[in-house]
N, C-alpha and C positions, 0 to 999 in steps of 0.2 A: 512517595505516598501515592496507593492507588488512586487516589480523586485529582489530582493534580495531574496525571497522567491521562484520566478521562477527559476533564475539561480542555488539556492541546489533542486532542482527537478531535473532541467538540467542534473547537476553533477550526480545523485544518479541516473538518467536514463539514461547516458553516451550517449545524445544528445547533441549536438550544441544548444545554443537557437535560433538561428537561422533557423536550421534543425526544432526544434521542433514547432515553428512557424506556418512554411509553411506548416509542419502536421497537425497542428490543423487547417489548412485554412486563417490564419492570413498573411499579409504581412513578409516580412522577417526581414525590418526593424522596425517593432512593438517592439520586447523586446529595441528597442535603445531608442524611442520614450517614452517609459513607465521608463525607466530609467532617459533620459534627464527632462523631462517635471512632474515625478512625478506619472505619473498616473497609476489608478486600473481599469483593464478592471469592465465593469457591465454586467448584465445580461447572454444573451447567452452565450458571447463570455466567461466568465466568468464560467459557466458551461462545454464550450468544453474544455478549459486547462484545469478543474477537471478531467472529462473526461480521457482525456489524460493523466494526471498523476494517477487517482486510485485515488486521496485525493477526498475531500469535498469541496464546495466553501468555508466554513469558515475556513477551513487549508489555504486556498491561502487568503484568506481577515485576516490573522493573530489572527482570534480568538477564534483557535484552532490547537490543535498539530496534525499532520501526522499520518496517520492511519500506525502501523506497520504492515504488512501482516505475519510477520513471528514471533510474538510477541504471546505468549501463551496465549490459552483463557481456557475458563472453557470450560470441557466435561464430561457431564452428562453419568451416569452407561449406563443411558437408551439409548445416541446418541451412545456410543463407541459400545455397544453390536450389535445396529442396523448398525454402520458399518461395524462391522468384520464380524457379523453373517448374515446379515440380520433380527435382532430383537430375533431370535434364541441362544441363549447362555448360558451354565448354569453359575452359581460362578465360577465352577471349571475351566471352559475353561479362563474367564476373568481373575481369576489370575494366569492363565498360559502363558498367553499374556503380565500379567503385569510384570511378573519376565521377561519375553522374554526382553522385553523393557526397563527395567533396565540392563540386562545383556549387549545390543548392545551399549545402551548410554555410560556406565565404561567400556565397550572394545574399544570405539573410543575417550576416555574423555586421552587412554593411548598413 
């Protein structure tokens, strides 16, 4: 149910659905109305609480899960080198960064 969906967005953006609402432009009493009655915003409206929350309209339409923003992705030789160096990098530097980075993560993992 789309309200049930809103309100753990709510929570996890430590808004009011209420607060969150009137941010996105909506009446205050809309999440009570979608609650009572059932209903899934469409269109725009539906887009601006994507919006709002960073998900997708199909995370809030239930069919699909929640983008984690802090959830590991792939990173190519070639992105990590163009980060740290500017594109500039040799082997030796990148595995001196990659022991860096193991070193920090088992010094804070203690």
């Amino acid at each position: 149910m789309f309200y049930d969906l809103f309100i753990e967005l709510c929570r996890k953006k430590g808004v009011a659905p209420t607060r969150a609402a009137m941010e996105i432009g909506l009446n205050k009493s809309t999440p009570t109305t979608w609650k009572k009655k059932g209903l899934t915003p469409q269109g725009a409206t539906l887009q601006k609480i994507a919006d709002y929350f960073g998900v997708t309209t199909d995370c809030l339409l239930g069919t699909e899960t929640e983008k984690d923003p802090a959830a590991p992705s792939e990173v190519s030789e070639s992105d990590l080198k163009f980060a740290l160096f500017g594109g500039e990098a040799t082997d030796k530097q990148l595995d001196e960064v990659r022991r860096f980075a193991r070193f920090i993560k088992e010094r804070d993992a203690k």
